[in-house]
C-alpha positions as a Python dict, from the first residue, in 0.01 Angstrom:
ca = {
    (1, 'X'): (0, 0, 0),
    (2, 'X'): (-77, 328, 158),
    (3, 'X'): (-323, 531, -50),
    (4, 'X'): (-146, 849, 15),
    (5, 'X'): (193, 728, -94),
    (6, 'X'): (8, 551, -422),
    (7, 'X'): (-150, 925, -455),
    (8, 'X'): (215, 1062, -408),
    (9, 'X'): (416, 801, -646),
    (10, 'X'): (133, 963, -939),
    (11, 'X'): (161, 1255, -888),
    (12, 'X'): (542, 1237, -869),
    (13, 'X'): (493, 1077, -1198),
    (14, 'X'): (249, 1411, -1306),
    (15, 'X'): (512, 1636, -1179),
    (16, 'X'): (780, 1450, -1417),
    (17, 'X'): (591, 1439, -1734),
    (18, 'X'): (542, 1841, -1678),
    (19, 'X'): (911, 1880, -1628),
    (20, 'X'): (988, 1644, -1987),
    (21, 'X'): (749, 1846, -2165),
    (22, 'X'): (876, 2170, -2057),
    (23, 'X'): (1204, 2049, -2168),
    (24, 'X'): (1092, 1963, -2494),
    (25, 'X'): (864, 2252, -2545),
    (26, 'X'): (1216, 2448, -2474),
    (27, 'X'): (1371, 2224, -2776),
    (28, 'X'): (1140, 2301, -3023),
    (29, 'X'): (1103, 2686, -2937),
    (30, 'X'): (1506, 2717, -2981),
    (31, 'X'): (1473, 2527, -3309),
    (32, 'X'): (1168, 2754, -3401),
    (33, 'X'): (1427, 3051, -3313),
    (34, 'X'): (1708, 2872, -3484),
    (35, 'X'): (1493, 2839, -3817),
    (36, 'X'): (1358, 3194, -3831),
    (37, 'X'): (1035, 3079, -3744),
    (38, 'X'): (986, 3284, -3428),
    (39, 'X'): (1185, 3599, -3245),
    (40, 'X'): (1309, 3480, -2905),
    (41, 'X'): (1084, 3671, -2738),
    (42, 'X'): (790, 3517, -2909),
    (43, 'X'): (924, 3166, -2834),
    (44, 'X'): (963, 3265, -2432),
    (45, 'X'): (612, 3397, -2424),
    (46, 'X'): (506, 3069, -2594),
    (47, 'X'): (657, 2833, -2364),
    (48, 'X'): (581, 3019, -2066),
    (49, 'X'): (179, 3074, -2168),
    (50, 'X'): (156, 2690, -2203),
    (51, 'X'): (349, 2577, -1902),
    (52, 'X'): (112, 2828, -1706),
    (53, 'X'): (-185, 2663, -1861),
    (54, 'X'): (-21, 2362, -1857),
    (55, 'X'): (-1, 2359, -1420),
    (56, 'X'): (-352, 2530, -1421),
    (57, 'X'): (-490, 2205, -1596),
    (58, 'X'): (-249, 2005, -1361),
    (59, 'X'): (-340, 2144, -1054),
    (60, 'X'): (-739, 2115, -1157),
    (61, 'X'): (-693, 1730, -1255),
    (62, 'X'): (-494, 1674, -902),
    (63, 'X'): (-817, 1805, -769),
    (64, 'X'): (-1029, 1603, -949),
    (65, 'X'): (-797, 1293, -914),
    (66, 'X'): (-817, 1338, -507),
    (67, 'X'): (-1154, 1394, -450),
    (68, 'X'): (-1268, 1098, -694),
    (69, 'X'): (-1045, 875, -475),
    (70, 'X'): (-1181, 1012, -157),
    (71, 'X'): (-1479, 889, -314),
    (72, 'X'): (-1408, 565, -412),
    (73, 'X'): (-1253, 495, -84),
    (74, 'X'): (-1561, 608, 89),
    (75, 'X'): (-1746, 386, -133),
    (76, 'X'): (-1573, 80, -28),
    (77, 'X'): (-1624, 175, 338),
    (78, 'X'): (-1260, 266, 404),
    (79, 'X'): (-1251, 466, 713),
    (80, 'X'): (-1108, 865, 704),
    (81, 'X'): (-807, 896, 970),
    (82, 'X'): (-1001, 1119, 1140),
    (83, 'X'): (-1275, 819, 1190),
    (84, 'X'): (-968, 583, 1295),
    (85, 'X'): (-823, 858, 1537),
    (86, 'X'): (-1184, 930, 1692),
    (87, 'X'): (-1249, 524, 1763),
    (88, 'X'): (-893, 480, 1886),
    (89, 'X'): (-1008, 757, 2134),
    (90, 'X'): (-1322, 633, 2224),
    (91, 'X'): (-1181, 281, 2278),
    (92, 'X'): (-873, 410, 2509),
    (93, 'X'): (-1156, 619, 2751),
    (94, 'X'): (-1368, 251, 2769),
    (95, 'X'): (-1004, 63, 2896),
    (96, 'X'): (-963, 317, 3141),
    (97, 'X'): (-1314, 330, 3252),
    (98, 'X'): (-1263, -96, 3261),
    (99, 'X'): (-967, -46, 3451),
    (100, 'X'): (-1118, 174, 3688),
    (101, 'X'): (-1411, -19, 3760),
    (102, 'X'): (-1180, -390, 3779),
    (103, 'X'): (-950, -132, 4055),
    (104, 'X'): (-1305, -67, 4253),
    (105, 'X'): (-1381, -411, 4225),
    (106, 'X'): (-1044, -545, 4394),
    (107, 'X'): (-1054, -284, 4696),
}
């Protein structure tokens, strides 16, 4: 499997959980309204403070998640694309410089 798409699929999952507990934190608010608990305008600035801190944290473990990956990967000796793109250059300019020298060869 692809790392990027396994990085993807998890943070897919991230992005979910956020959306399921904004939901909820929208469900108990109303019932906090419904019971007297809270004004409305209490309960918005409530769910909207920890939804904000909620995608600061979210966006900081992403961060964290990626880079410790990178890491790992780099532990294990798994080559960056930009490693893979620079070899696959460096072994088309040897073929042609092969080719050119089997062309001098034959003339």
């Amino acid at each position: 499997m692809d790392s990027n798409d396994w990085l993807k699929q998890l943070l897919m999952v991230g992005i979910g959980t956020t959306s399921l507990m904004a939901e909820k934190l929208g469900e108990v608010s109303d019932q906090w309204v419904k019971d007297g608990k809270i004004n409305p305008d209490q309960a918005t600035a409530f769910v909207d403070d920890l939804l904000n801190q909620i995608k600061t944290e979210q966006s900081q473990l992403e961060s964290n998640f990626e880079r410790q990956l990178r890491n790992i990967l780099q532990d294990l000796g798994v080559p960056r694309q930009s490693e893979v793109d620079e070899l696959r250059g460096r072994i088309d300019r040897l073929e042609r410089q092969l080719r050119d020298l089997e062309n001098q060869r034959w003339r």
